[in-house]
N, C-alpha and C positions, 0 to 999 in steps of 0.2 A: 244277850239281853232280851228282855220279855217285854213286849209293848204290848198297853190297850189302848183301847179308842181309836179315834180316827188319827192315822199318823200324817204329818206335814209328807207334801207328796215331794219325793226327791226322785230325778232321771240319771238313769246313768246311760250316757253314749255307749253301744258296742259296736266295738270295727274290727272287723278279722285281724286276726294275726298270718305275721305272713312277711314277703319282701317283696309283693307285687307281682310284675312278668316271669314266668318261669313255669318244669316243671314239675309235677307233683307228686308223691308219693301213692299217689289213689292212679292215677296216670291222667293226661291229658294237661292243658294249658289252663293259669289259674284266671279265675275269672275276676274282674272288677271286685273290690270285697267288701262283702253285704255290710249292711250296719241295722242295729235293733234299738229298741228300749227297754229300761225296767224300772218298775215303778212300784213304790208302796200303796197300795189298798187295804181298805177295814182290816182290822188285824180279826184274827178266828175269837167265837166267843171264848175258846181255854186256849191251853196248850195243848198241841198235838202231835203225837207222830206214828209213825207204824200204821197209820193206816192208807182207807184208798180213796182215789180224788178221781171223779168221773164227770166231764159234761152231758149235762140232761136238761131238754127240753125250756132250752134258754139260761140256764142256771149251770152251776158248780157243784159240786155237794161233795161233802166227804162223808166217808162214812166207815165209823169205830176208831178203834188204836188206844192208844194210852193218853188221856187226857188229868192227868200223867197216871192213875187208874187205867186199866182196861175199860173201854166203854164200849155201851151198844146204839148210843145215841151216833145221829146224822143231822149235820148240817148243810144246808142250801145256802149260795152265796149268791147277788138279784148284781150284776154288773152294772144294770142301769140304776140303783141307788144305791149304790156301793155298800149295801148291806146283805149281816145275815138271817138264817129264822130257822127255827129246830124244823126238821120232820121227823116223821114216824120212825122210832127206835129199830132197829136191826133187831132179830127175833133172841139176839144174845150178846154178849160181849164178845167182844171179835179185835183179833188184830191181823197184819199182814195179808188181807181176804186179796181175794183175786176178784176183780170188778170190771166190768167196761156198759156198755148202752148201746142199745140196737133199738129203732123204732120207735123213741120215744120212753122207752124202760130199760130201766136198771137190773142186771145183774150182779149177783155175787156167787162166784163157784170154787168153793173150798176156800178153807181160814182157818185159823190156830182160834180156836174157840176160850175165852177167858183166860188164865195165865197159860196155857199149856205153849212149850217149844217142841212138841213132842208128836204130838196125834192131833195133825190135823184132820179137819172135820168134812167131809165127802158132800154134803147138804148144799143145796144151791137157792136161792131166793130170790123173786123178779118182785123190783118195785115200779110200783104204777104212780106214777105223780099225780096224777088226777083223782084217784083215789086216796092217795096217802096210805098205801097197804102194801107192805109186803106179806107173799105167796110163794109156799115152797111149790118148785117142781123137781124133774128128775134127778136124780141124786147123782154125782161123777161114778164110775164105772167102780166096786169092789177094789179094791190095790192100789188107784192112779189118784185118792186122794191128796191134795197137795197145797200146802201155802206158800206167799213168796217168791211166784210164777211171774213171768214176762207175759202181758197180758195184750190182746189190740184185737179190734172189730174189720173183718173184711167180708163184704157181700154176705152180711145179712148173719153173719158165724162169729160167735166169738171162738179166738185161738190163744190156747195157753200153752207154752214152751217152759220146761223145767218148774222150777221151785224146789223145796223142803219138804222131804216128810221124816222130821227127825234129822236126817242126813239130806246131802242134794243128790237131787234126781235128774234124768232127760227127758222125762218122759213127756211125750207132747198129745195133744187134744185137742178138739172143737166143738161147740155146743150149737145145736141148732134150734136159736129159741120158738118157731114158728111149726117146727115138729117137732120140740120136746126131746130133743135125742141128742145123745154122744157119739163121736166120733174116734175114734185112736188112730191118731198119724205116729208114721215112723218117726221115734226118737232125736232127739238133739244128738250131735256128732258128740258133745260132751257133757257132764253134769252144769248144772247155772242155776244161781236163785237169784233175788234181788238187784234182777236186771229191768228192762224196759225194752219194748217192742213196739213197733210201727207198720199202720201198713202203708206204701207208696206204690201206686202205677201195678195193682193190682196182684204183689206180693208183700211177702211179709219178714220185715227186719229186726231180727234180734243183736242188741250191742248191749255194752256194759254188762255187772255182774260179777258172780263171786260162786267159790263152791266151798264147802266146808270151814270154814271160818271166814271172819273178814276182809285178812289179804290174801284171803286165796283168789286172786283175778284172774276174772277171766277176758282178755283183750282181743282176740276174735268176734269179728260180726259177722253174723249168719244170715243169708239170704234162704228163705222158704217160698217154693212156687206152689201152691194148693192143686194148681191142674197138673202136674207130674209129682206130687207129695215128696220133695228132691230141697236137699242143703244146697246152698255155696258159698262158698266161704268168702267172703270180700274182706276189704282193710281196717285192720284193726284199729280200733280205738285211739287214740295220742296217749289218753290218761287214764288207762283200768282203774276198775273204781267198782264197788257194790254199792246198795242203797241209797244209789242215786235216781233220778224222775227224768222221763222224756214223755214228748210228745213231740208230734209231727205238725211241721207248720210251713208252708210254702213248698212241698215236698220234700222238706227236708227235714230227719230226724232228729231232734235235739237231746241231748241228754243233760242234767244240768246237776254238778256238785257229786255228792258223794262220801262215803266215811272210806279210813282205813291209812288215811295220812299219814305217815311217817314225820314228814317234813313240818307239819303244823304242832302247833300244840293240844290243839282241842281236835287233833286226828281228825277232820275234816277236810275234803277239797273244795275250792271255791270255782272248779273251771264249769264252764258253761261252752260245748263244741256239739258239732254238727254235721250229720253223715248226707252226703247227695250220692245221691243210689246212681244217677245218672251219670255222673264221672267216676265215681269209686274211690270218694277221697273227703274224709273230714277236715273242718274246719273249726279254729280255734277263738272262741269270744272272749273280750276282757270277763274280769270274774263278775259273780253274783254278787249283788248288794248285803247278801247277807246267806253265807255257804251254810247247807246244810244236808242231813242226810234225813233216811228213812220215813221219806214226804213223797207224795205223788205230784202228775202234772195232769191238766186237760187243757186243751184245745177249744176256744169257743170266737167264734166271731173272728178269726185274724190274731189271736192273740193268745200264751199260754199262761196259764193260772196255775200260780207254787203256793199255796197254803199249807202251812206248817211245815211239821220235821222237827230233826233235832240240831244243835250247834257245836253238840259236843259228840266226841263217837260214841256207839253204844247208846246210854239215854242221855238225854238233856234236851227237852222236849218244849216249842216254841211256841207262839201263837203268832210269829211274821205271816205278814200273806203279801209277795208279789206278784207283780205283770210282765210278763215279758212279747214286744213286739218287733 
């Protein structure tokens, strides 16, 4: 269903799943079992999905995807008046961009430019909030153009791990916005797109994800240490799933929903779990108020922000926006 306006704010209790004392498949003893919330917020001005959701200097914003059109516009979402407000249009129509913030500005590096699934676009653009301008700088390196990446910010670098070019890739990267330059890290152990990445406790976690089609899952998480540029493989996922959103919150990774459901009708998953790097063991939340796919998450204040996605697999594209705490 598509909601506008302000919707009535409804809570749903999360409490781990689980049977308490015992132990656990990540290893170690389980701990007491967290509990969260989720909450409806200003629903987005359209429907959205495919694109990308970054916290920036107090704000939300998404920026592109199919509204249900490919768009180039970006919105900012103000948590303290639960509303949102256009910025400055993306230099093109963009969908699946690769995005994260460092210092205060917005990056995007590499995106399937207007309808293409095919050739993605190498071009990188930093938005300045203060300005209201994006500015192209150094472009991703010849060949390693890529959309659909597992994307997260650590010490000052953004790192992108796999996506599509056409097909799925491993190929991994960092961009250093402060000298303008690309990096190439040794490869993913396997191809991944339409995953999600976190960094914790000064490495960097890639879960969820897909390769070459939608149930092509991928259920392994990858640990990446930047100071020995080294995989390790930790415990997989409960629920493989692609184009699904995380972010990290408490140190621990969230991933939330996802397409490729068998079991549903609108091929969708509603599960909402959660990796702690420090045991080696996820954890299972009741589901999301409203499952979807091919939506991003960020992280602002304690708390993470799901605006849009879709309901159904493939397209069916939303304008929900919740909270999760």
């Amino acid at each position: 269903m598509i909601r506008h306006g302000v919707c009535a704010i409804a809570l749903l209790t999360l409490a781990a799943c689980g049977d308490g004392e015992g132990s656990t498949p990540g290893g170690g003893e389980r701990d007491a079992a967290p509990s969260g919330t989720e909450q409806r917020l200003q629903a987005l001005p359209t429907v959205r999905q495919e694109h990308a959701v970054v916290a920036l200097a107090g704000e939300i914003y998404v920026i592109g995807g199919f509204a249900p059109g490919v768009t180039a516009s970006v919105a900012a979402y103000d948590p303290a008046t639960n509303a949102w407000r256009a910025v400055a249009d993306f230099p093109t129509a963009v969908h699946h961009a690769n995005a994260a913030a460092v210092d205060d500005k917005l990056y995007v590096a590499g995106y399937y430019p207007g309808n293409s699934f095919l050739a993605p676009e190498p071009k990188l653009f930093e938005y300045d909030p203060r300005q209201n301008v994006w500015n192209e700088r150094s472009a991703m390196p010849a060949g390693t153009q890529r959309a659909a990446a597992c994307v997260a910010a650590l010490g000052g670098k953004i790192y992108l791990f796999g996506g599509a070019r056409g097909g799925t890739v491993a190929e991994a990267s960092a961009y250093d916005p402060a000298a303008d330059t690309w990096e190439t890290l040794p490869p993913l152990p396997e191809t991944r797109e339409h995953c999600v990445a976190g960094a914790i406790g000064g490495k960097l976690y890639i879960a969820g994800g897909r390769a070459d089609g939608i149930t092509g899952f991928r259920p392994k998480t990858w640990a990446f240490d930047p100071a020995s540029r080294s995989y390790t493989e930790k415990a997989a996922i409960p629920t493989p799933r692609g184009g699904c959103a995380g972010a990290v919150l408490d140190k621990l990774l969230f991933v939330f929903s996802g397409e490729g459901n068998a079991a549903d009708p609108n091929g969708v998953f509603p599960k909402i779990e959660a990796y702690d790097s420090s045991a080696d063991r996820w954890t299972a939340f009741p589901d999301m108020l409203v499952p979807r796919h091919g939506f991003g998450a960020a992280e602002l204040g304690g708390r993470i922000y799901l605006p849009g996605g879709a309901n159904h697999q493939a397209f069916g594209a939303v304008d929900d926006h919740t909270v999760f705490e």
